[in-house]
C-alpha positions in Angstrom: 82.2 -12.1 58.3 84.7 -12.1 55.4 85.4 -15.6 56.4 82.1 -16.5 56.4 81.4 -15.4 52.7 84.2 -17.6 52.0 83.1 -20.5 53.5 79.6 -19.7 51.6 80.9 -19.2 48.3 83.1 -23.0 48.1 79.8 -24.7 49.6 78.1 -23.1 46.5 80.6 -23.9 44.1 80.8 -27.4 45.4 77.0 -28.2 45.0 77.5 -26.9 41.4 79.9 -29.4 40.8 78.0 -31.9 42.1 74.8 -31.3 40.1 77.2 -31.0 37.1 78.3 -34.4 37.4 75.2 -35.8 38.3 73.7 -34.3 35.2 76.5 -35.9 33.2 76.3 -39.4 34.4 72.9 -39.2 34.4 73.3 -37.9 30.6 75.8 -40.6 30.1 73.8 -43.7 31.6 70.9 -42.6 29.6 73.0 -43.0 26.4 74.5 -45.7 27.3 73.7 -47.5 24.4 73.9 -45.6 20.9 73.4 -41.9 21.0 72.6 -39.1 18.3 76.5 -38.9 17.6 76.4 -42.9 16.9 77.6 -43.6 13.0 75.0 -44.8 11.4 76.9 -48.1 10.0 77.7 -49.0 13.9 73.9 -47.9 14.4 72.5 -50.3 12.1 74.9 -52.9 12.8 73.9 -52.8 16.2 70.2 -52.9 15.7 70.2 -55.7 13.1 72.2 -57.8 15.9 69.8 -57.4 18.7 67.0 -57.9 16.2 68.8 -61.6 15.0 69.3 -62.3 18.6 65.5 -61.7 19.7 64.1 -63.6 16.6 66.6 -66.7 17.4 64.9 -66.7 20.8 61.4 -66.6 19.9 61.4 -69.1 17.2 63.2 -71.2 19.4 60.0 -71.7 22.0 56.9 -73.9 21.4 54.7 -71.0 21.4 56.4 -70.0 18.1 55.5 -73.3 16.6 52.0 -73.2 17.8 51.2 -69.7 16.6 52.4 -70.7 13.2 50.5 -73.4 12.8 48.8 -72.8 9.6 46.5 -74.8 7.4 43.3 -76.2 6.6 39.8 -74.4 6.3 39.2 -71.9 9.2 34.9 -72.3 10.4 34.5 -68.4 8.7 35.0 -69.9 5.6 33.0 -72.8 5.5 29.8 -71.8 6.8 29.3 -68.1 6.3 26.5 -66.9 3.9 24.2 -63.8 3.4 22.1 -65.0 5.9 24.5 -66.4 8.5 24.1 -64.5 11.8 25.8 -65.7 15.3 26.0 -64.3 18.6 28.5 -66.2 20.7 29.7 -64.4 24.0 31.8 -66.0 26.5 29.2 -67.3 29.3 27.8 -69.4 26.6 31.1 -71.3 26.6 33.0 -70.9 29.6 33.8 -73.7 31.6 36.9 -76.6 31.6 37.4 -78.7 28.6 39.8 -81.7 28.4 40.5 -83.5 25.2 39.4 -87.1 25.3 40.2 -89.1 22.3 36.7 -91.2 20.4 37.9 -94.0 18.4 35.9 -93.0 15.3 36.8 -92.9 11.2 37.8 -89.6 10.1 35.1 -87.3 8.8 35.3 -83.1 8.1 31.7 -82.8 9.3 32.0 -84.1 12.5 32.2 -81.4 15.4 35.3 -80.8 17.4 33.6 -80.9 20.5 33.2 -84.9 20.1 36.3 -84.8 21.0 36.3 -82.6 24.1 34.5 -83.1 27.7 33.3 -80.5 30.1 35.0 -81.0 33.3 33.9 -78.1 35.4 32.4 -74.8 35.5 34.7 -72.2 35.3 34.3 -68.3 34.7 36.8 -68.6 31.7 36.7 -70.8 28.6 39.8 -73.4 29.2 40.8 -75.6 26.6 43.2 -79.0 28.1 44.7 -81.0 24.8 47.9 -82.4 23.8 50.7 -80.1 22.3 50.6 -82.4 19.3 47.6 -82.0 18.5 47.9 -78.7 18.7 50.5 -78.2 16.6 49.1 -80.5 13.8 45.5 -79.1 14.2 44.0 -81.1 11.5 45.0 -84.4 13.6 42.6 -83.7 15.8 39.7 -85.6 13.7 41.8 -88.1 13.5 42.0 -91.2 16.0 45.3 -93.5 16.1 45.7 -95.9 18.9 48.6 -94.2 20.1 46.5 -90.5 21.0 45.2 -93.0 24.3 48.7 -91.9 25.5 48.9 -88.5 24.9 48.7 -86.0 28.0 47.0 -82.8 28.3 50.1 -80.7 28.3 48.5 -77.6 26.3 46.0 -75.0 28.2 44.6 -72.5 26.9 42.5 -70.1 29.1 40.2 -67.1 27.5 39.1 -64.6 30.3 37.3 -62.8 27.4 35.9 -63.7 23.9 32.8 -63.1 21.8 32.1 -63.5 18.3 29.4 -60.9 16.9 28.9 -62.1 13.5 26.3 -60.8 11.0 27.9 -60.7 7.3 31.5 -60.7 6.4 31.5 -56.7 6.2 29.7 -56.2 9.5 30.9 -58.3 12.6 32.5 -57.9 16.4 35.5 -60.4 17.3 37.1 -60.7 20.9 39.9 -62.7 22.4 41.9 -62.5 25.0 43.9 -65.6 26.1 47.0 -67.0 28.1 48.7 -70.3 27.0 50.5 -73.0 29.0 52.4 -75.7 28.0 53.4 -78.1 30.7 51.8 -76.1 33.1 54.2 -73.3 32.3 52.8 -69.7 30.8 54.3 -69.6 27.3 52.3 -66.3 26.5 49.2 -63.9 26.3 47.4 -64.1 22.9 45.1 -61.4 22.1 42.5 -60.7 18.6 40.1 -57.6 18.5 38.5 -57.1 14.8 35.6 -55.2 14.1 34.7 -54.7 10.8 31.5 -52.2 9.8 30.0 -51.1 6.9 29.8 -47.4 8.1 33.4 -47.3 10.1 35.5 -49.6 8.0 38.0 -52.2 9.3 39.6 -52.3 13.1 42.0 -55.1 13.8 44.7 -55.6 16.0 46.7 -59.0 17.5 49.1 -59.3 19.9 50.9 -62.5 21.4 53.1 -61.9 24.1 55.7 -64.1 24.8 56.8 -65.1 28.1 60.0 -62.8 29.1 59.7 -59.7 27.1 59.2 -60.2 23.5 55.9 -59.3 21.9 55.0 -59.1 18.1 51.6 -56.8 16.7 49.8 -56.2 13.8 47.3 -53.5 13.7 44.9 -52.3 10.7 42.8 -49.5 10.9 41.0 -48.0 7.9 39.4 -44.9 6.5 40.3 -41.5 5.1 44.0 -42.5 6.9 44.8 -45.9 7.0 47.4 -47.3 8.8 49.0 -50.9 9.0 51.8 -52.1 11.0 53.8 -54.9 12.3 56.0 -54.6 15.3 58.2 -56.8 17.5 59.1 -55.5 21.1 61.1 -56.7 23.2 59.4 -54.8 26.2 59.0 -51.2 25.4 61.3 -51.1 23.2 60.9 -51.2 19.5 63.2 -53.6 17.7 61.5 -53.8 14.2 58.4 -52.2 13.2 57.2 -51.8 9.8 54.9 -49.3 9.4 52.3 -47.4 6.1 50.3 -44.6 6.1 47.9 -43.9 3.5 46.3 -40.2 3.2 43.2 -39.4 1.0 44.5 -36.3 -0.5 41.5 -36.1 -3.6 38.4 -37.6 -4.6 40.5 -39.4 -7.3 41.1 -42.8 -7.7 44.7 -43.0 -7.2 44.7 -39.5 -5.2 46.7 -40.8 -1.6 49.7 -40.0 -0.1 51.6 -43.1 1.2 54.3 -43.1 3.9 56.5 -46.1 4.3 58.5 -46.2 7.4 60.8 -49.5 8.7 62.5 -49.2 12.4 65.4 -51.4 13.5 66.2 -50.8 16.6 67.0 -46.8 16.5 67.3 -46.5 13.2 64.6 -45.2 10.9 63.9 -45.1 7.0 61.0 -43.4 5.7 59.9 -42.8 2.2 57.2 -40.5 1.3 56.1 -41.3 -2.1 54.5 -37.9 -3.1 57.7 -36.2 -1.9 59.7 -39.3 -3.5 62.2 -38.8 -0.8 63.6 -41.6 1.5 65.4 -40.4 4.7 67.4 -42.6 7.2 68.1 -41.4 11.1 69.9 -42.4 14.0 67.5 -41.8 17.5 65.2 -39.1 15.3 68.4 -37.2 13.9 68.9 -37.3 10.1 72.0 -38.6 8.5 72.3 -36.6 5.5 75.5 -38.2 4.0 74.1 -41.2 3.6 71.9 -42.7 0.8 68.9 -45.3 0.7 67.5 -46.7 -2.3 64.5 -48.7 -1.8 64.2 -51.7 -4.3 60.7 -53.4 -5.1 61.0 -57.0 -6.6 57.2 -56.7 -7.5 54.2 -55.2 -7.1 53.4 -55.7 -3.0 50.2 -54.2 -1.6 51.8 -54.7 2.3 54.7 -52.9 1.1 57.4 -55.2 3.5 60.6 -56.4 3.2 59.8 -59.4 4.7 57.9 -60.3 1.0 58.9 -58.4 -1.9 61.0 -55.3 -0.9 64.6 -54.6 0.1 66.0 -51.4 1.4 70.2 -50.5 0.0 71.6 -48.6 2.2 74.8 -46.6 1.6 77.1 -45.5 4.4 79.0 -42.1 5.1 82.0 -44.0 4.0 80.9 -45.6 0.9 80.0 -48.7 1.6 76.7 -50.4 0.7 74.9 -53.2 2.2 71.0 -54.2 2.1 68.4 -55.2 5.1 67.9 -58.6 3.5 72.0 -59.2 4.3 71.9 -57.5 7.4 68.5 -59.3 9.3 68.8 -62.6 6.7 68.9 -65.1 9.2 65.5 -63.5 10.5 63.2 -62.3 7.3 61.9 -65.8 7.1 60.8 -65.9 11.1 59.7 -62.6 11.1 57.7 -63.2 8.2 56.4 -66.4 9.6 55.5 -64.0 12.7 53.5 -61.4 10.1 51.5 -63.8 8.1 50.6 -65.8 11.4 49.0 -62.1 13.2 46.9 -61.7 10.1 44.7 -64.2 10.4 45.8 -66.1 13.4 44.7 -70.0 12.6 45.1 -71.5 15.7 42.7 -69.5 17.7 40.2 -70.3 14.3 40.5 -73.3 14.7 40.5 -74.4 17.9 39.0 -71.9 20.3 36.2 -70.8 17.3 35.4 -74.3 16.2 35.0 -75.7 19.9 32.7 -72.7 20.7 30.8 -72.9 17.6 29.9 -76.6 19.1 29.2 -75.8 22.3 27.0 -72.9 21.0 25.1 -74.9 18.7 25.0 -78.0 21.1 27.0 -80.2 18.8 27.8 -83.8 20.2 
């Protein structure tokens, strides 16, 4: 019996082991990268890398350079008034359309769809045109002999759009897209923007590029009102700049605004009632540490991609700035943020094409 109990008591103290280390590697692989203990120089050293590395990627693809494409007067602009009302959803456009260049002199008026011819029924709206056009939009009313030799290499295919419009403070927008180029997915692009005059503004964008980068920009107003911009490269947040503002008082200057900016796992967020500006490593405060946050000028998007720049000074003394640490990047990633506010490409090709089709332009 005594033997027994013996026996018993180094299985149980085995299996205790066993859970013990299991609970440590699994500890340990979960923390692989930087953990709460992680300096928070090495931290943000670490983060700005990863963040350089992902931005050299994604301005390296086509996509980029079509989502950037910028210029030109977008169709809201032009022919919007007090009385302008559309409905436009997506079986009104669906179908296949391939760009066919008309030898004609170049003229602003003229529809875009002159340029376009319905192939086949489809049950999405898909666009067939040449990357070059594409990425010099306004060349598209514009016939030289060479565009007779320019292939179809850009698709783009909308599985859901409409385009509620009734007044500039009171309309519905939908998109949601994929885009090839030579016959290869290059990404999902994605616009929602409701604006009312009872519930304020919605809007939200997203383009998702193939692999596992994805940028955002998101607005929602009201008594809070919230804007951010994020890159991801799958879950995971690599920069995200992100504002808060509170109604507090009936006053006119009576909010509460909380700016926060994420690299990677590291956080600064300044509250400016408080007027205190905190940095952490993975949610844990570093308290030796010291951030200064330095506005050039007056900036309404409040973004250090424009006119802001964040000093930060380490635990052992030594300072540096975001602008020197992501550099390479603040241009790209600004290019990124400008082009999810008002997203030109999809104005000006998907809109105009369906504003001729709707209105049965030739």
């Amino acid at each position: 019996m005594n033997l027994k109990l013996i026996v018993m008591k180094r299985q149980g103290r085995i299996i205790l082991i066993v859970v013990f280390l299991s609970a440590l590697i699994w500890s340990c692989t979960k923390n692989a990268g930087l953990d709460n203990n992680t300096p928070l120089k090495q931290a943000v050293n670490k983060s700005s890398a990863t963040l350089n590395t992902a931005m050299t990627s994604i301005s390296s693809t086509k996509a980029y350079s079509i989502l950037t494409v910028n210029g030109g007067t977008l169709k809201s602009t032009t022919e919007t008034n007090g009385t302008y009302k559309v409905y436009i959803p997506l079986d009104t456009v669906k179908g296949i359309y391939n760009y066919k260049p008309v030898n004609q002199t170049d003229r602003w008026g003229w529809s875009l769809i002159k340029y376009f011819t319905k192939t086949a029924d489809n049950s999405k709206m898909v666009v067939n045109m040449p990357l070059k056009k594409v990425q010099d939009p306004m060349s598209l009313r514009r016939y030289v002999p060479s565009d007779s030799t320019l292939t179809n290499n850009f698709s783009i295919a909308v599985s859901d759009y409409h385009n509620n419009y009734n007044s500039y403070w009171d309309y519905d927008y939908l998109l949601t897209s994929e885009i090839s180029i030579d016959n290869v997915v290059a990404g999902d692009l994605n616009i929602k923007s409701v604006v009312s005059p009872t519930n304020g503004i919605q809007y939200a964008s997203q383009y998702a590029f193939a692999g596992s980068y994805t940028a955002q920009y998101a607005y929602n107003s009201g008594d809070t009102t919230v804007s951010s911009f994020t890159i991801l490269s799958g879950t995971n947040v690599l920069y995200q700049e992100k504002l808060t503002t509170l109604k507090v008082d009936t006053g006119r200057f009576g909010r509460e605004r909380q700016y926060i900016l994420t690299i990677g796992n590291v956080q600064i967020a300044r509250n400016s009632i408080s007027k205190t500006v905190t940095v952490s490593v993975n949610g844990v405060v570093q308290p030796n540490a010291t951030v200064t946050i330095v506005d050039q000028a007056a900036d309404p998007e409040a973004s250090v991609v424009k006119k802001r720049d964040i000093q930060i000074t380490f635990e052992d003394g030594t300072t540096s700035t975001v602008s020197a640490l992501i550099g390479k990047s603040i241009s790209d990633i600004k290019t990124l943020f400008d082009s999810l506010h008002s997203v030109y490409f999809a104005a000006y090709v998907v809109d105009w094409i369906a504003y001729d089709i709707y209105y049965n332009r030739n």
